[in-house]
C-alpha positions as CSV (number, residue, x, y, z in Angstrom):
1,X,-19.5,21.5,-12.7
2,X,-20.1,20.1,-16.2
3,X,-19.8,16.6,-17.2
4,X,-16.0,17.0,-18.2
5,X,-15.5,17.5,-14.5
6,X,-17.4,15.1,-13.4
7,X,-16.0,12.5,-15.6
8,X,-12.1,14.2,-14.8
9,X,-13.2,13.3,-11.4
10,X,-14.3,9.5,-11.5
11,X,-10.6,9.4,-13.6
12,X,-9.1,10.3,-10.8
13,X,-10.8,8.5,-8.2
14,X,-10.5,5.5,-10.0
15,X,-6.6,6.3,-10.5
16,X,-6.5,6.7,-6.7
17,X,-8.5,3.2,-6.0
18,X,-6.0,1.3,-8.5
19,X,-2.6,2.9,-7.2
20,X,-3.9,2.7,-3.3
21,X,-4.9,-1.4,-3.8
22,X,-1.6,-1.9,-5.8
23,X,0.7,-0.1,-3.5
24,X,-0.9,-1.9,-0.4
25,X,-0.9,-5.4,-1.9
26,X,3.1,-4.8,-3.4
27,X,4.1,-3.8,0.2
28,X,2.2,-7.1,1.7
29,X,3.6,-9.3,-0.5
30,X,7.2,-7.5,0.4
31,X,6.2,-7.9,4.0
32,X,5.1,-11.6,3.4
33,X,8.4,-12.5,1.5
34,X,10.9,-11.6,3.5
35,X,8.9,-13.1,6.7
36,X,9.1,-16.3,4.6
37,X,13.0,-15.7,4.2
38,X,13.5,-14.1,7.8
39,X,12.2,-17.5,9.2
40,X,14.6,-19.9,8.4
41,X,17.3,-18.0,9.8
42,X,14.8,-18.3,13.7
43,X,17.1,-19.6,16.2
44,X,15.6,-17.9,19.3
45,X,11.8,-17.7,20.0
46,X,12.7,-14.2,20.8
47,X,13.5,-13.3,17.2
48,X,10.1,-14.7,16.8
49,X,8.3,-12.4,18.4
50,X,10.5,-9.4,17.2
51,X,9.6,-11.1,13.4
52,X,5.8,-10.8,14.6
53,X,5.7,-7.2,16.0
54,X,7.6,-6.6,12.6
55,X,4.9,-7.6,10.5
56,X,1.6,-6.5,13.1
57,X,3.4,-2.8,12.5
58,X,4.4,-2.8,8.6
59,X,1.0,-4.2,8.0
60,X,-0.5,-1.4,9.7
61,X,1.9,1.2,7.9
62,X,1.1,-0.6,5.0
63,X,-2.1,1.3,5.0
64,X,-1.5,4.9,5.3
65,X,1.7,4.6,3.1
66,X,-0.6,3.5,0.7
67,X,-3.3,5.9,1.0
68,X,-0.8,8.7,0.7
69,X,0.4,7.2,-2.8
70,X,-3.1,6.6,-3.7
71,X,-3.6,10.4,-3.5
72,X,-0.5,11.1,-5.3
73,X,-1.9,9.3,-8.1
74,X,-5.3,10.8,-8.1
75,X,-4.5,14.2,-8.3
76,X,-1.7,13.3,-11.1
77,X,-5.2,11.7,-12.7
78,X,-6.7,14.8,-12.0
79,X,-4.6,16.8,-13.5
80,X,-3.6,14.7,-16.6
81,X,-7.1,15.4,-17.8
């Protein structure tokens, strides 16, 4: 492994860091939006709770969703190089 590699690599680490953080904290702020719009349109405290399992679950699909397009991008940084 020479430097070129090495440095190809950081690329592309970094390029999956910055698309992983972005994707995540786009699909929160999605998430968080239409909670804020879904919520004045509550009549029932039952489509309360629906509105909170709603957001406990896309928060945690938030994550691997992310991950998956923060590998995407890596290896396109990978390659680019």
């Amino acid at each position: 492994m020479n430097e070129d590699d090495g440095e190809s690599m950081i690329k592309a680490f970094s390029a999956f860091l910055l698309t992983t953080i972005i994707s995540f904290v786009v699909m929160i702020g999605a998430l968080l939006i239409w909670v804020a719009i879904q919520k004045n349109h509550i009549a029932d405290p039952s489509d309360a709770d629906g509105l909170g399992f709603a957001v406990a679950y896309g928060g945690i699909a938030a994550v691997p969703i992310s991950l998956a397009i923060g590998i995407f991008g890596g290896i396109i940084g990978y390659l680019r190089n």
